[in-house]
C-alpha positions in Angstrom: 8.2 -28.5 -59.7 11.1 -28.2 -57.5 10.6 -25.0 -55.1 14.4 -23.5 -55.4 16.3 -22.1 -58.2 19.9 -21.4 -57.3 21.7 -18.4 -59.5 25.6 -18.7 -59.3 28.4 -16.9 -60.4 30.3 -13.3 -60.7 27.2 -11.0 -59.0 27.2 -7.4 -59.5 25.1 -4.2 -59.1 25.4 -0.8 -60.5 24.5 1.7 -58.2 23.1 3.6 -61.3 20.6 1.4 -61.6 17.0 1.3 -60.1 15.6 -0.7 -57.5 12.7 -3.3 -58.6 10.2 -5.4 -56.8 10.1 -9.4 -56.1 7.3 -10.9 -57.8 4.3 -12.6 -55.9 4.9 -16.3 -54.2 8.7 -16.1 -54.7 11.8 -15.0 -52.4 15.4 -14.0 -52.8 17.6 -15.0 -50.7 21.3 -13.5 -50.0 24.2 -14.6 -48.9 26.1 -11.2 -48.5 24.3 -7.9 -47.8 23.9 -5.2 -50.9 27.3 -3.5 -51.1 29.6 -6.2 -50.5 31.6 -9.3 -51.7 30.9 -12.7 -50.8 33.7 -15.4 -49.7 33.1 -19.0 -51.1 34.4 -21.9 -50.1 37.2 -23.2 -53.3 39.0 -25.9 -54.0 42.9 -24.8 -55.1 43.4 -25.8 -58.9 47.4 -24.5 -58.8 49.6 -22.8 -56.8 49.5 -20.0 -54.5 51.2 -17.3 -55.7 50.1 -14.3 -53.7 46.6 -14.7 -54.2 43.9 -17.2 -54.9 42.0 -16.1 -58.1 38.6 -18.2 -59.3 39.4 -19.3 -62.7 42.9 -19.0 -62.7 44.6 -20.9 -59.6 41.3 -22.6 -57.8 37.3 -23.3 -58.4 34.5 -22.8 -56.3 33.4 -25.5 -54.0 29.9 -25.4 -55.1 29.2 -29.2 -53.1 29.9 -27.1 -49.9 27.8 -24.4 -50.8 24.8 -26.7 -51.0 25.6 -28.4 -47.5 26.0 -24.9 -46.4 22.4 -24.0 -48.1 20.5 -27.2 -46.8 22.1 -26.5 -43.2 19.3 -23.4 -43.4 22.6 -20.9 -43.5 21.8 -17.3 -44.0 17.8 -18.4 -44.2 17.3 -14.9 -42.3 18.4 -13.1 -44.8 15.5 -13.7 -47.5 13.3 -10.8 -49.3 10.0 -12.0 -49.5 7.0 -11.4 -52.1 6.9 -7.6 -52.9 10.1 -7.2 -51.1 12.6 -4.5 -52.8 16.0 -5.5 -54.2 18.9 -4.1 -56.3 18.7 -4.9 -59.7 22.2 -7.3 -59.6 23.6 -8.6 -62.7 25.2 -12.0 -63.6 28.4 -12.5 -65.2 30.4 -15.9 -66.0 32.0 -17.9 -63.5 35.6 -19.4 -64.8 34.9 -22.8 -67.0 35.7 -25.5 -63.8 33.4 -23.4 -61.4 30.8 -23.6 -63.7 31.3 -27.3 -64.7 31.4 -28.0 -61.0 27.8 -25.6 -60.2 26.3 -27.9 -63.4 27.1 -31.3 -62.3 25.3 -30.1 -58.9 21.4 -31.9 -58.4 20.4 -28.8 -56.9 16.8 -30.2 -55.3 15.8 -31.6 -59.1 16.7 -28.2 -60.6 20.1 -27.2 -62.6 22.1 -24.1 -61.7 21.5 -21.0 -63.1 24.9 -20.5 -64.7 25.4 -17.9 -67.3 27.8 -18.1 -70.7 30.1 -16.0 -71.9 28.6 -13.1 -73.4 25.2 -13.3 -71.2 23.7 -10.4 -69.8 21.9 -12.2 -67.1 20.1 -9.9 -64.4 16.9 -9.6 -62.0 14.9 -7.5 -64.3 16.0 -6.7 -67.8 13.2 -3.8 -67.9 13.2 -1.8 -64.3 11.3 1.4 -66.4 8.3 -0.6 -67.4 8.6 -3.7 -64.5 7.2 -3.3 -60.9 9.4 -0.7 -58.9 9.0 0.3 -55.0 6.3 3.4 -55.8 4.5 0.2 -56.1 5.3 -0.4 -52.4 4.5 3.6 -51.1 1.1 3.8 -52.8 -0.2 0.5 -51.3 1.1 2.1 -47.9 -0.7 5.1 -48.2 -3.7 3.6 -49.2 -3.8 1.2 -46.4 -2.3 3.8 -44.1 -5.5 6.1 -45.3 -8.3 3.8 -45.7 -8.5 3.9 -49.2 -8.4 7.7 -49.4 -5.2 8.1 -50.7 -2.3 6.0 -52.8 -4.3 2.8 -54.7 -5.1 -0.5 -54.3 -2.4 -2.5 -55.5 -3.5 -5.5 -57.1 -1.2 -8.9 -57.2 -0.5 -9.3 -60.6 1.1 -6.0 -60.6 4.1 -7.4 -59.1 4.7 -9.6 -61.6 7.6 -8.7 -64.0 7.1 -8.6 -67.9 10.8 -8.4 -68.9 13.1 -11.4 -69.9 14.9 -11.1 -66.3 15.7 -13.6 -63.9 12.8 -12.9 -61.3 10.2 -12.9 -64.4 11.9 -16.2 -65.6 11.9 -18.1 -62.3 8.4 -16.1 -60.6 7.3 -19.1 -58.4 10.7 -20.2 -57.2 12.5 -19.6 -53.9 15.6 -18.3 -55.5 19.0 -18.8 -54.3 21.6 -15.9 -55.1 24.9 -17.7 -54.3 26.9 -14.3 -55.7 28.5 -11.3 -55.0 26.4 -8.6 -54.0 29.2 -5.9 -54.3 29.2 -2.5 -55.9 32.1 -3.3 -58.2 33.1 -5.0 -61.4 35.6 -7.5 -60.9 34.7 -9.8 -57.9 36.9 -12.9 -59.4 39.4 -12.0 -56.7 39.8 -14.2 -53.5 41.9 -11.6 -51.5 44.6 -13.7 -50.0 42.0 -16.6 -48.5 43.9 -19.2 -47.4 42.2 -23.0 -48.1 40.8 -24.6 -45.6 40.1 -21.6 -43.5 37.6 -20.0 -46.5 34.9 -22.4 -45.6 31.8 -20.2 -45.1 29.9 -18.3 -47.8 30.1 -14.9 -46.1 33.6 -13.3 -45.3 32.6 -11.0 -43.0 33.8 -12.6 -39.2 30.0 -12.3 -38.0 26.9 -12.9 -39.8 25.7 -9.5 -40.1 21.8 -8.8 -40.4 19.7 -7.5 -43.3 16.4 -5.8 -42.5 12.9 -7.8 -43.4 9.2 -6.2 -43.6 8.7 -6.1 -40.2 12.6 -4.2 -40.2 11.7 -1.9 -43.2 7.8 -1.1 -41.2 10.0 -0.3 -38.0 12.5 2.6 -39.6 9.4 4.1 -41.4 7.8 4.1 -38.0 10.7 5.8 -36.2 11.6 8.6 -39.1 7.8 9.6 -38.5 8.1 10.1 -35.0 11.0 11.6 -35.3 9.5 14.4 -38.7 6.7 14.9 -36.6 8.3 16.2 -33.4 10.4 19.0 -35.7 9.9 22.5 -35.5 9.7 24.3 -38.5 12.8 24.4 -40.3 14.1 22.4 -38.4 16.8 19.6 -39.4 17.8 16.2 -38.7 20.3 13.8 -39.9 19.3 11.3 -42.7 21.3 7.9 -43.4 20.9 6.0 -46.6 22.1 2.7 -47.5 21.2 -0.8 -49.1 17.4 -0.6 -49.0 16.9 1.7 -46.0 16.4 5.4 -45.0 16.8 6.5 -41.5 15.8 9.5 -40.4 16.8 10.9 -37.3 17.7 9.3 -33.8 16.1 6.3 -32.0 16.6 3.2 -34.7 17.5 -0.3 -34.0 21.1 -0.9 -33.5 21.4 -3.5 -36.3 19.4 -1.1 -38.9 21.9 1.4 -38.1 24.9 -1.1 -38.4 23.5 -2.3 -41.6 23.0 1.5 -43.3 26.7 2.2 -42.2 28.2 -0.5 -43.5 26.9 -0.4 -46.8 28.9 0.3 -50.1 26.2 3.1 -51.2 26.2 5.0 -47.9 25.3 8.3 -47.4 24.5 11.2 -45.2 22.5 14.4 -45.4 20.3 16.2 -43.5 16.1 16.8 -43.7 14.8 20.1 -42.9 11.1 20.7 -42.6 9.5 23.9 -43.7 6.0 24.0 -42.3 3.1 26.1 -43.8 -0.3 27.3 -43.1 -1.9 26.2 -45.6 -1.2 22.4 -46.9 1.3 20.1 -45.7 4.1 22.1 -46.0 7.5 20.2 -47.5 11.0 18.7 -46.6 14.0 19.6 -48.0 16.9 17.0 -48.3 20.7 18.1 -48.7 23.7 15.8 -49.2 21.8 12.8 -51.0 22.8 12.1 -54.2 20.8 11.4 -57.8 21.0 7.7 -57.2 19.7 7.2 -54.1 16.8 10.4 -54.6 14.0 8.0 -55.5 14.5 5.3 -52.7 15.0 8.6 -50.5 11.1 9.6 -52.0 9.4 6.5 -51.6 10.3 5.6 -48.0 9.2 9.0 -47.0 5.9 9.3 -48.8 4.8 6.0 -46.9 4.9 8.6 -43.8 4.1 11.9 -45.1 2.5 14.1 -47.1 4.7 16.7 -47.5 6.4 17.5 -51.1 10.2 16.6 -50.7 12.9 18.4 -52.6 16.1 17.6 -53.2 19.0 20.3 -52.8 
């Protein structure tokens, strides 16, 4: 069986949604970080009127993309086994992109290319598939030697639903689509061809945090909880798949929060009490983001959390 699966055309995520789990011995990788769109090498189909629009005046240049891919582009930015991820969604690509992706002998395997009226995403069932409390209670069972949180056994990371990562479990999957927090990504945005010849648009290619990455910020906000006074504050940062809490974190981790399409900022106070762990109270983060909030500090703390 051939080891990669890749998933093309018209990415999206709604930041409504929840945030799931990869499944055991397989990977995602990204070609733009979570909150943003993702340049692609075309090939002009008419004339340039202004703009360049996929399916309308040019066609993706999928026989780049997988010269780009086998060069080992982007290979940093991969979520392993057990890794979190937004729950993106897959709509069709205009009918010569998608000709051109199916053509493609992508390592034995065919494109992943979805039809009109396909609902193609990650997980089709995030309520009932393996989320990242999964992720917080292994922590705190390892973090507590076995006294607290569970054991987490493999299988539980497998996902049951009709999604994409139950479908292709096994697979290092390729997302070669937009990661972006809004609906319409057919729009090239005045690229110019010839000069559109990488998969990211960004200038630089920017960095997206791993395990170790994700281990490090949960690190840092505990130092930097612990050290408060009571009722004290500090600033909290949300974006993509971290939470940073406080002063001291990697430049890049910082970089990567702020440039996110979900940002946000609040602050954490801590209200300490003589008998039990006391709690923290967050201000300024919204619904959406409460739960990743949660989790990330539950692998460090016992204290309740509220949200205000």
């Amino acid at each position: 069986m051939a080891t990669k699966k890749v998933i093309v055309g018209h990415g999206g995520f709604d930041p409504g949604d929840k945030m799931i789990l990869v499944p055991s011995n397989t990977t995602v990788t990204f070609y733009s970080d979570a909150g943003t769109n993702l340049g692609m090498p075309f090939k002009p189909t008419g004339d340039y009127d202004g703009g360049w629009v996929e399916g309308v005046n040019c066609d993706f240049d999928y026989d780049k993309i997988k010269d780009i891919i086998e060069s080992g582009y982007r290979s940093q930015n991969v979520v392993l086994d057990g890794g979190v991820v937004e729950n993106f969604s897959l709509s069709p690509l205009g009918a010569g992109s998608a000709e051109i992706a199916r053509r493609i002998d992508w390592w034995g395997e065919e494109a992943v290319v979805p039809e009109a009226g396909d609902d193609l995403r990650l997980c089709t069932d995030p309520d009932n598939c393996p989320r990242p409390e999964l992720r917080a209670l292994m922590q705190k069972y390892l973090d507590t030697d076995g006294q607290e949180g569970r054991l987490v056994e493999e299988d539980e990371y497998e996902h049951k639903c009709k999604g994409l990562l139950a479908t292709y479990a096994g697979y290092d999957i390729h997302w070669v689509s937009c990661t972006g927090f809004t609906g319409d990504m057919s729009s090239l945005q005045d690229a110019i061809p010839g000069q559109d010849n990488t998969l990211y648009e960004a200038a630089g290619i920017a960095w997206s945090p791993d395990d170790t990455a994700l281990d490090l910020a949960v690190s840092t906000n505990q130092s930097n909880v612990k050290d408060l006074d009571d009722k004290a504050s500090v600033d909290i940062e949300v974006g993509g798949v971290l939470v940073l809490v406080g002063a001291g974190h990697a430049e890049e981790a910082l970089q990567y929060v702020r440039r996110q399409g979900d940002y946000e900022s609040g602050t954490l106070t801590v209200k300490r009490s003589l008998f039990g762990a006391g709690s923290m109270v967050i201000e300024g983060i919204s619904a959406g983001k409460q739960s990743l909030v949660q989790m990330s500090v539950e692998k460090f703390s016992d204290k309740s959390v509220k949200f205000e």
